[in-house]
VOVEXBA-231418 format. One record per residue: x, y, z of N, C-alpha, C, O in turn; residue in three letters. Coordinates in steps of 0.001 Angstrom, whole numbers, plus 500000, padded with zeros to 6 digits. Layout:
<<X Y Z> <X Y Z> <X Y Z> <X Y Z> "ALA">
...
end
This chain:
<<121648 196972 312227> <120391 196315 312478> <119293 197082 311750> <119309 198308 311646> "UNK">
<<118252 196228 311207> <117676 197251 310453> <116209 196910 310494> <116000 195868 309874> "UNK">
<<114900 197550 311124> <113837 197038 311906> <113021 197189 310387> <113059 198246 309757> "UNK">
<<112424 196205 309994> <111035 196594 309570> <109572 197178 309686> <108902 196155 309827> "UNK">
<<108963 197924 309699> <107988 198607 310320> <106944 198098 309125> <106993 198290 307910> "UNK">
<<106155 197505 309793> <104509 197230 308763> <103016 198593 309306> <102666 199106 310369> "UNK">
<<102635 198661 308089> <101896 199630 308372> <100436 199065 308884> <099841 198165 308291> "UNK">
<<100030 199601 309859> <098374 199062 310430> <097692 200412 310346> <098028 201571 310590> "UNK">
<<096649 199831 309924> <095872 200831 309774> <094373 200635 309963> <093775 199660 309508> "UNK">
<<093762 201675 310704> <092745 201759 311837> <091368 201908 311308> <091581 202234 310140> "UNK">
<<090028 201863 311475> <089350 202225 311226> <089014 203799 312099> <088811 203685 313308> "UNK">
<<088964 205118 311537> <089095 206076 312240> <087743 206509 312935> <087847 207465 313704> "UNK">
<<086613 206002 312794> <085222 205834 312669> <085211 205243 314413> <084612 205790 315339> "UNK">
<<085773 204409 314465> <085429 203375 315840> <086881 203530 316704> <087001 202877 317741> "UNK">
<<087905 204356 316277> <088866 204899 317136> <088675 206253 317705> <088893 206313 318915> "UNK">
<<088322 207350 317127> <087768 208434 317601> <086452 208084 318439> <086192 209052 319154> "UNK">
<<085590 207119 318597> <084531 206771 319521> <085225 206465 320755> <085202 207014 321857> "UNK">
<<085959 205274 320227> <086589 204676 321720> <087576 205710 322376> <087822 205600 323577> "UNK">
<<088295 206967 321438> <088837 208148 322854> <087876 208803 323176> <088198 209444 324177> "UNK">
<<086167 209154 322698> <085760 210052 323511> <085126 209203 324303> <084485 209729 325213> "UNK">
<<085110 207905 324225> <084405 206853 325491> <085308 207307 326581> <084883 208032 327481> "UNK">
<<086689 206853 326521> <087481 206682 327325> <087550 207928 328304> <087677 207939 329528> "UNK">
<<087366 209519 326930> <087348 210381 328317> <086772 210693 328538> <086931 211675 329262> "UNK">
<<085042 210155 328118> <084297 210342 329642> <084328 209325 330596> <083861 209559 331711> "UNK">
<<084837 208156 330319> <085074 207634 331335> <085901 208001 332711> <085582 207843 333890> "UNK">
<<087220 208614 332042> <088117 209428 332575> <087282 210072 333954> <086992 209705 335093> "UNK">
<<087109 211215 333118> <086019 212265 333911> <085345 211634 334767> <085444 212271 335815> "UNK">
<<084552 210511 334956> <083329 209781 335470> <084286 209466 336690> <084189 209961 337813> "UNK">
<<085299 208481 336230> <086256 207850 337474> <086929 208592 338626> <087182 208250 339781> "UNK">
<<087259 210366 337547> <087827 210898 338214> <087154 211669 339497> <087498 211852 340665> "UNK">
<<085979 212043 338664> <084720 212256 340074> <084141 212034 341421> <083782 212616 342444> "UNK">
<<084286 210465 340663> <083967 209321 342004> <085289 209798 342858> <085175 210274 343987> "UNK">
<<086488 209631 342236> <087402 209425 343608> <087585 210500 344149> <087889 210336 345330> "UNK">
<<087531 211959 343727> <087319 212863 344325> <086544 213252 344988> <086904 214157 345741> "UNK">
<<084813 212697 345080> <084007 213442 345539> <084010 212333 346916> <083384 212708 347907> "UNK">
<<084693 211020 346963> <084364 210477 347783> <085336 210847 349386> <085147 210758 350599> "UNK">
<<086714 211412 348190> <087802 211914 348825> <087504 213059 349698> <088000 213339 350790> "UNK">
<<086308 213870 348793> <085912 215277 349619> <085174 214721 351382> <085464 215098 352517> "UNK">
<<084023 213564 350810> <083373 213076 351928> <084156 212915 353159> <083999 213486 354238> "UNK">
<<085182 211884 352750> <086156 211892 353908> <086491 212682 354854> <086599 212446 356057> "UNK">
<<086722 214036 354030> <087673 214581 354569> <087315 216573 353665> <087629 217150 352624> "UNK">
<<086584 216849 354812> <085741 218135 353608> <086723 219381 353351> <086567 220232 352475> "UNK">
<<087528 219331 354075> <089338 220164 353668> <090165 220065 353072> <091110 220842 352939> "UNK">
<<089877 218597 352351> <090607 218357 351250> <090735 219034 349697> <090263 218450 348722> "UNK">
<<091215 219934 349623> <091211 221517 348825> <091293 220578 347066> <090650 220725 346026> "UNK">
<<092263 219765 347421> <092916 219194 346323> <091791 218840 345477> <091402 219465 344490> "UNK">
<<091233 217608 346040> <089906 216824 345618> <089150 217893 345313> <088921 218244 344156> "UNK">
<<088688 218515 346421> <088028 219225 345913> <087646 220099 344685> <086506 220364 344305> "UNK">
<<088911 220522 344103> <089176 221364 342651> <089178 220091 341728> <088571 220377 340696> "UNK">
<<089596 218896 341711> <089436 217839 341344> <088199 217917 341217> <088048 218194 340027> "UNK">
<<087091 217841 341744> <085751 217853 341546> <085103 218831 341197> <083874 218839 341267> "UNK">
<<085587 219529 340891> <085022 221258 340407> <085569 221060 339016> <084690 221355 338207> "UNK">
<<086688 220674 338424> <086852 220631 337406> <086071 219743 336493> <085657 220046 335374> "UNK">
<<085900 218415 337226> <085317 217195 336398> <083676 217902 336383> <083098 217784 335303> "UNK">
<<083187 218355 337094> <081928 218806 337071> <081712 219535 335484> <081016 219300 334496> "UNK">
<<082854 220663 335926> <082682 221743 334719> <082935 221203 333197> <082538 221723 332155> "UNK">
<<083553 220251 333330> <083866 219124 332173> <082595 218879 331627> <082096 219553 330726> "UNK">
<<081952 217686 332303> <080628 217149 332287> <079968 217880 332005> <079505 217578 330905> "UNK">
<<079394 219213 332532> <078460 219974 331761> <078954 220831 330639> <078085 221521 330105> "UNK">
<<079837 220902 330301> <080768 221605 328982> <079984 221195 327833> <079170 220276 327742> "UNK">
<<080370 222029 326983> <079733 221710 325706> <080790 220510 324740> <080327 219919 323764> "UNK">
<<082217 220311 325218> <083105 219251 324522> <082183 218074 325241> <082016 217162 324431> "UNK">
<<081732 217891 326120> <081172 216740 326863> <080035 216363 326248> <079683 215183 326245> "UNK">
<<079239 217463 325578> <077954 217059 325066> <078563 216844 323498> <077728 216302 322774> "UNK">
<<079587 217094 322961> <079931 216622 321390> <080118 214920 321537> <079551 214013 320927> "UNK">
<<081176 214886 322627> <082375 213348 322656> <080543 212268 323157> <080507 211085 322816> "UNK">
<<079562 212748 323745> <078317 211708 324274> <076955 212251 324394> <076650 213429 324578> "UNK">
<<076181 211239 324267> <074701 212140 324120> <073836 211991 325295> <072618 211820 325261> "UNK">
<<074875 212103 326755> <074267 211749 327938> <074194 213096 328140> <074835 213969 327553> "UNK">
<<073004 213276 329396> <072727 214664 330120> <073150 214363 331263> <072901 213553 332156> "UNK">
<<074042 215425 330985> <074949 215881 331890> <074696 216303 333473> <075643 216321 334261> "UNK">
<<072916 216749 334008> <072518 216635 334566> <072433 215533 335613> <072684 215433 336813> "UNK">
<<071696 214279 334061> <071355 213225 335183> <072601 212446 335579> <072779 211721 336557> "UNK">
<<073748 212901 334183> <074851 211973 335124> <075026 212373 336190> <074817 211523 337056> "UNK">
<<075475 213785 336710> <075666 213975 338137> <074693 213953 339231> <074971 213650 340391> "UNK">
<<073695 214244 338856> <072411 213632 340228> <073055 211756 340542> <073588 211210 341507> "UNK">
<<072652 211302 339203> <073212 209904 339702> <074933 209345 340166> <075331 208523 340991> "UNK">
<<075306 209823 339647> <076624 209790 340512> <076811 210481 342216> <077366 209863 343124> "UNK">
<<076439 211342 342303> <075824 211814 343662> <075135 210932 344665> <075324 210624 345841> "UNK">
<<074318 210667 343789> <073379 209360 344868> <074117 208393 344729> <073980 207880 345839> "UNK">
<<074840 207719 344164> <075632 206676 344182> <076909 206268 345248> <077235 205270 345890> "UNK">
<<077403 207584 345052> <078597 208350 345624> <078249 207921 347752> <078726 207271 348682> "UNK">
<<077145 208838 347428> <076254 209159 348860> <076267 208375 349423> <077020 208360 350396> "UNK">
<<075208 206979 349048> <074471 206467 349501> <075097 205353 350754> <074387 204899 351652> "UNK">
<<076662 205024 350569> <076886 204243 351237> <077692 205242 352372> <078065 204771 353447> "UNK">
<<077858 206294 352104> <078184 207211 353474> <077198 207510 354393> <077202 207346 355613> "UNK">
<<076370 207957 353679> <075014 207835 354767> <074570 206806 355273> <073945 206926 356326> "UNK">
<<074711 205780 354819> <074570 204682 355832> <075175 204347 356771> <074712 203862 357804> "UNK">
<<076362 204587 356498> <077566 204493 357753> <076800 205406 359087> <076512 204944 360191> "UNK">
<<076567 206924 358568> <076591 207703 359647> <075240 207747 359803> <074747 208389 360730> "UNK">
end
């Protein structure tokens, strides 16, 4: 059997964008579910380093190459976001 393989080929310009989109998206998603995980449940060690890492990510200097967001206001606003519907509960 004998497969043919055709070659595709990428624009490298708008593929290297879309992986450093993706991992800050990564990072962003991974935040939320950890920090909400911490709320739950404030012994949760796991999450917790989970959220210590994504933090240290976000303010990293690879974080400020891959996007030209401040790193600051992402986490104030993710915080309040995060928050806002726990505090309402309680």
């Amino acid at each position: 059997m004998v497969i043919k393989m055709r070659r595709i080929y990428f624009d490298n310009k708008y593929g290297y964008e879309s992986l450093a989109q993706s991992i800050v998206l990564q990072a962003v998603k991974d935040y939320i579910r950890s920090y909400r995980a911490v709320l739950k449940n404030p012994r949760n060690d796991e999450a917790a380093a989970m959220m210590k890492e994504c933090e240290d990510f976000i303010e990293s200097r690879w974080f400020r190459m891959l996007c030209d967001l401040d790193p600051e206001e992402l986490l104030y606003r993710l915080d309040r976001e995060i928050e806002a519907p726990y505090y309402r509960r309680t």
